[in-house]
N, C-alpha and C positions, 0 to 999 in steps of 0.2 A: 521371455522378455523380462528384462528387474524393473521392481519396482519404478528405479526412478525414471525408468524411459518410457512406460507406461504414463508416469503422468506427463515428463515432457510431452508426449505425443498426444495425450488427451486434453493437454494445455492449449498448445498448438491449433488443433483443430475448435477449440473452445474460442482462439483468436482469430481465427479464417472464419468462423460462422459469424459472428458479428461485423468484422471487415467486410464479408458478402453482402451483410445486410444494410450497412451502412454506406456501403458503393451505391447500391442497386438503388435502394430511395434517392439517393444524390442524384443519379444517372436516368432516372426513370422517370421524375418529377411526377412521381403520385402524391408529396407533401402534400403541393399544393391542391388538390382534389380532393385528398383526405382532410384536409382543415377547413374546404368549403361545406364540406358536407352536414360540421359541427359550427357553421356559421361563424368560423376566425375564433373561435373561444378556448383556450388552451387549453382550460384546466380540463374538460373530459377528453379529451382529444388526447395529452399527456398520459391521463390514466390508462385509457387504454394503449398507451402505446407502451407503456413501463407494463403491462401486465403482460401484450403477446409478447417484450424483450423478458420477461420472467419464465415464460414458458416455454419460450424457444430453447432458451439455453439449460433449463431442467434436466434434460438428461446427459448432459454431459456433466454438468455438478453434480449428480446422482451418481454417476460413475468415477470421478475423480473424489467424493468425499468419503461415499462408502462403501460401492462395491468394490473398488482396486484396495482402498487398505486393509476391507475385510478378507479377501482371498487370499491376503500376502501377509494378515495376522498381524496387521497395524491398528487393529481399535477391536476393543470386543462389547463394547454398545450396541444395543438393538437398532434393527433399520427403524423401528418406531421412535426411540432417541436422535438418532439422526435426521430422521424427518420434521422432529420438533424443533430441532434446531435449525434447521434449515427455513423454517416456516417464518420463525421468530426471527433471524438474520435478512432474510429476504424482505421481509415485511418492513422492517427496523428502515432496512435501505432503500427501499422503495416509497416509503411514507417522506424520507427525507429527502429524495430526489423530485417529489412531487413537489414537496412547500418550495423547494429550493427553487425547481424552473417557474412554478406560479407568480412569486414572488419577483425572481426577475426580469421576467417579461414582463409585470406591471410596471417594474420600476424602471423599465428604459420606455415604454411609452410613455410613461411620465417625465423621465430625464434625459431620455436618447442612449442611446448604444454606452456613451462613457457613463450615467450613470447604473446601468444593467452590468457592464463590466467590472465599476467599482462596488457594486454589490457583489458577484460572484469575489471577487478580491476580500470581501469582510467575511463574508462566507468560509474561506481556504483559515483565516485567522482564527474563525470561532469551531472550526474543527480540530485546530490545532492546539488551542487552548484547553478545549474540552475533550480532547482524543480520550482520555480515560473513561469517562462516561458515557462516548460513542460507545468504547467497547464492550461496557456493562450493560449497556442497552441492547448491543447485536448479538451476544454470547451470553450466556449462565454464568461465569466467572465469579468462584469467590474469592475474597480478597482481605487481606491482613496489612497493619499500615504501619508505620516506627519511624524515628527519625535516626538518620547518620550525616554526621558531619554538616549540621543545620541545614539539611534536606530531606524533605520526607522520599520516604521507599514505599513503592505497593507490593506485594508478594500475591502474585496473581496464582488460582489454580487452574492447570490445564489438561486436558488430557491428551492434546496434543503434544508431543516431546519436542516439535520444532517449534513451537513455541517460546521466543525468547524474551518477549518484551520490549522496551523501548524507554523513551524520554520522552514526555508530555509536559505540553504546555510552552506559550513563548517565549523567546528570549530574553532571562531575567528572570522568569516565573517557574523556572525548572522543577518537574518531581520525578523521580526515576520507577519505572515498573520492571519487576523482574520474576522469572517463575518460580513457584514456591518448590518444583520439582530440585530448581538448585541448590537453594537452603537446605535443603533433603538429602539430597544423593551425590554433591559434589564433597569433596574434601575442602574442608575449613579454608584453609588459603588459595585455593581454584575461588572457590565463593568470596573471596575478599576481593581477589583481584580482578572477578566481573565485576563487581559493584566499584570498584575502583575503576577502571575503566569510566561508566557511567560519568560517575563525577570528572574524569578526564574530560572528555565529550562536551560537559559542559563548561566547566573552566579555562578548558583550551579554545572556547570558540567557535572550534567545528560545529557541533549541533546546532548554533545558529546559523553559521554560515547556510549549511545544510537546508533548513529550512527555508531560510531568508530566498533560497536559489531557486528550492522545489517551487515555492509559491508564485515566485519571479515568472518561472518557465511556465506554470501553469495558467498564468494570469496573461501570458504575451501569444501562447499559444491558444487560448478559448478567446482576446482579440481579433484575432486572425478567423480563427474559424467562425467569427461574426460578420467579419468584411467580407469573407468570400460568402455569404451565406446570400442568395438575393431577401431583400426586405429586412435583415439582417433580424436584431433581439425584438422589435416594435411589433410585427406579424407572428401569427404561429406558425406559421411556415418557414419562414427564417428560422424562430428559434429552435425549431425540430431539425432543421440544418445545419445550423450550430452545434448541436449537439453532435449529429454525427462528422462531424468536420473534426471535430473536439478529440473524439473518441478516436478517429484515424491517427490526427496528429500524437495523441497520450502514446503511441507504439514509437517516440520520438524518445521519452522519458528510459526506454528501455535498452536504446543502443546510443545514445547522443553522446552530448560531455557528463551527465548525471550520476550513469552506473562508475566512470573513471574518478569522480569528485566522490565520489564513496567508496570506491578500493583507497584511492589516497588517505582518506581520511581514516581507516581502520590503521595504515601503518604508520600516520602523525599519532595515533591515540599510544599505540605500541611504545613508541619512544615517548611518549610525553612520561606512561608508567614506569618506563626502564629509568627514565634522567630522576622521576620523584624516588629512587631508591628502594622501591620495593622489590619485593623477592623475583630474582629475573627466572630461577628456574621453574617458579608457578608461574609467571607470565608465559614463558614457555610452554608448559604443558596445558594452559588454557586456551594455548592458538588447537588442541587434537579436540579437545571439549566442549566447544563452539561449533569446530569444523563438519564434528560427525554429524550435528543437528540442523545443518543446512548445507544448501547447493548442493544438492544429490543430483541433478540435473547436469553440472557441470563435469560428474565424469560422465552421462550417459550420453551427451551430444559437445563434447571440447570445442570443438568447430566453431559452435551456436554459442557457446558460453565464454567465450575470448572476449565477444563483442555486448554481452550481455548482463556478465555478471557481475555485481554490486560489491564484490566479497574477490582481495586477494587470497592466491594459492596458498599453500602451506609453504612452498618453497621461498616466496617473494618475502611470508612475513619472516622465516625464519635467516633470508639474505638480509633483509632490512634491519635484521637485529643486529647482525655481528660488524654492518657496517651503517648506523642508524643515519638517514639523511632529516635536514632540517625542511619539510614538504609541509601542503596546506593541503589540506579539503574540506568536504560538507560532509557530515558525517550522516548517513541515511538519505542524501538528497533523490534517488532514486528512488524509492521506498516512501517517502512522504509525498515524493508528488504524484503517485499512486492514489493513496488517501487522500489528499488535499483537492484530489480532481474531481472527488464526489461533487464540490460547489457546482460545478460545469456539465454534472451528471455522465462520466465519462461510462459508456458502456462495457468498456472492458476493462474496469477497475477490479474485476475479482474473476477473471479471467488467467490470472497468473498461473503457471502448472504450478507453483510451492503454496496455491490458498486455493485452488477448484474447489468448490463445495465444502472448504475447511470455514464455515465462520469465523472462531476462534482465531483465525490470519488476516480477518482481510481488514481490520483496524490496524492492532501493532503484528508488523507481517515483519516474517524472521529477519534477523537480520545479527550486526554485533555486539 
């Protein structure tokens, strides 16, 4: 079996164990028995329940982070470095999904359901503002900073290669992060013309759109999974229902309109570079230099990946080039509401087969 259908398939089962266990509490109504037990008081009740969802899903992140990449001579870090990162990631996310749900269940008994929800919604903002220092917080990441074209750049190091970086921060406040591996190893104008791109992404729009969508969807979708919850964000019982309501609906974000507002928006960015007159044959050969570093998934299950994947073929950008149309999308809206879902504690936020047990992915998670 190759690698990448090893992880698809470790992915997969990573998102069936949670879905199990998020049915079954739904179905079962032990919430309610479990939260009497701690006399309706969330925050221990929370804890323990973020620590048995830490250790349930353990060993499939142990095996997606480093025994599949080390058998197949994708990292050669010790399981002891791998463990410490893991510790430091997990911990990082688990400390934040803690304040995050305390926090909002105080402030909907205090404001009612709309204000619990409009807290999860400031929430989705100040992750996004701050997504740079999420990352520095959940990963080892070093990092170098410069300005280009009155934006600052991060030069992140990784040792992961599908690591590609992103754009942090909100709309208007843009900073671009990108790996230091490119500055390194790509050729001079491959490397201009990612970083060009970036600047695309945000000039043209998209990246807000993008955003503005993920946050939308995630903020309509953890309503809902409040409504349907009985006793809704005011009880602990509700809000543990919430949660998993939450986390079913997030497997929305991965096959809905999201992943298609994100292929669209790689081939608006395409043409936005090709009409700004730069070099169209390094545009060209930076759609094979991107490509290799993600969606290894999509040749190992095509079927799963038509309706999944965030990222057009080669073939599409390479048709869109020679006959470039005037298209819109959200650039990364799938991918940010991924991240942005942490407000709402989505369970299966790092469940993805392209970041199982990769810390390093599960802030800025690959993408273009």
């Amino acid at each position: 079996m190759t690698y990448a259908r090893a992880r698809l398939w470790w992915g997969l089962a990573a998102q069936i164990l949670v879905v199990v266990l998020c049915g079954g509490l739904l179905l079962s109504g032990f919430l309610p028995q479990m939260t009497a037990w701690f006399s309706e008081q969330l925050g221990p009740i929370l804890a323990l329940f973020l620590l048995g969802y830490t250790l349930l899903l353990l060993p499939l992140e142990w095996v997606g982070g480093y025994y599949l990449p080390k058998r197949k001579g994708r990292i050669t870090f010790s399981q002891g470095r791998w463990w410490s990162k893991w510790v430091r990631a997990a911990g990082v996310q688990g400390l934040f999904f803690w304040l995050a749900g305390v926090s909002t269940w105080h402030l909907a008994q205090w404001l009612g359901p709309v204000g619990g929800i409009g807290w999860v919604f400031i929430l989705m903002l100040l992750l996004t503002g701050f997504q740079l220092y999420v990352a520095l917080a959940v990963a080892p990441f070093q990092m170098q900073s410069f300005s280009h074209r009155g934006r600052m750049v991060y030069h992140l190091e990784s040792a992961d290669r599908r690591f590609t970086g992103g754009i942090y921060g909100i709309p208007g406040q843009e900073s671009i992060v990108l790996p230091r591996y490119w500055k390194d190893r790509f050729p001079p104008n491959i490397y201009d013309i990612l970083l060009v791109r970036r600047h695309g992404a945000i000039n043209s729009g998209s990246h807000g759109r993008g955003i503005l969508l993920a946050i939308a969807w995630d903020t309509l979708l953890f309503a809902l999974a409040s409504w349907l919850s009985p006793g809704g964000l005011e009880t602990a019982a509700g809000f543990l229902s919430t949660i998993c309501w939450f986390s079913l609906f997030s497997l929305l974000a991965q096959i809905g309109p999201l992943p298609w507002l994100s292929r669209r928006a790689i081939l608006e960015i395409d043409r936005w570079v090709y009409y700004k007159g730069f070099d169209v044959d390094a545009l060209r050969q930076s759609f094979g230099h991107t490509h290799r570093l993600q969606e290894e998934y999509a040749e190992a299950l095509p079927s799963l990946s038509r309706w999944t994947r965030a990222f057009p073929t080669l073939e599409m950008r390479q048709e869109n080039m020679a006959t470039p149309k005037n298209i819109k999308g959200g650039w990364q809206a799938s991918r940010h509401a991924i991240f942005a879902s942490w407000a709402g504690l989505n369970l299966l936020a790092r469940t993805q087969s392209y970041h199982l047990g990769l810390p390093e992915l599960w802030v800025f998670q690959p993408g273009d």
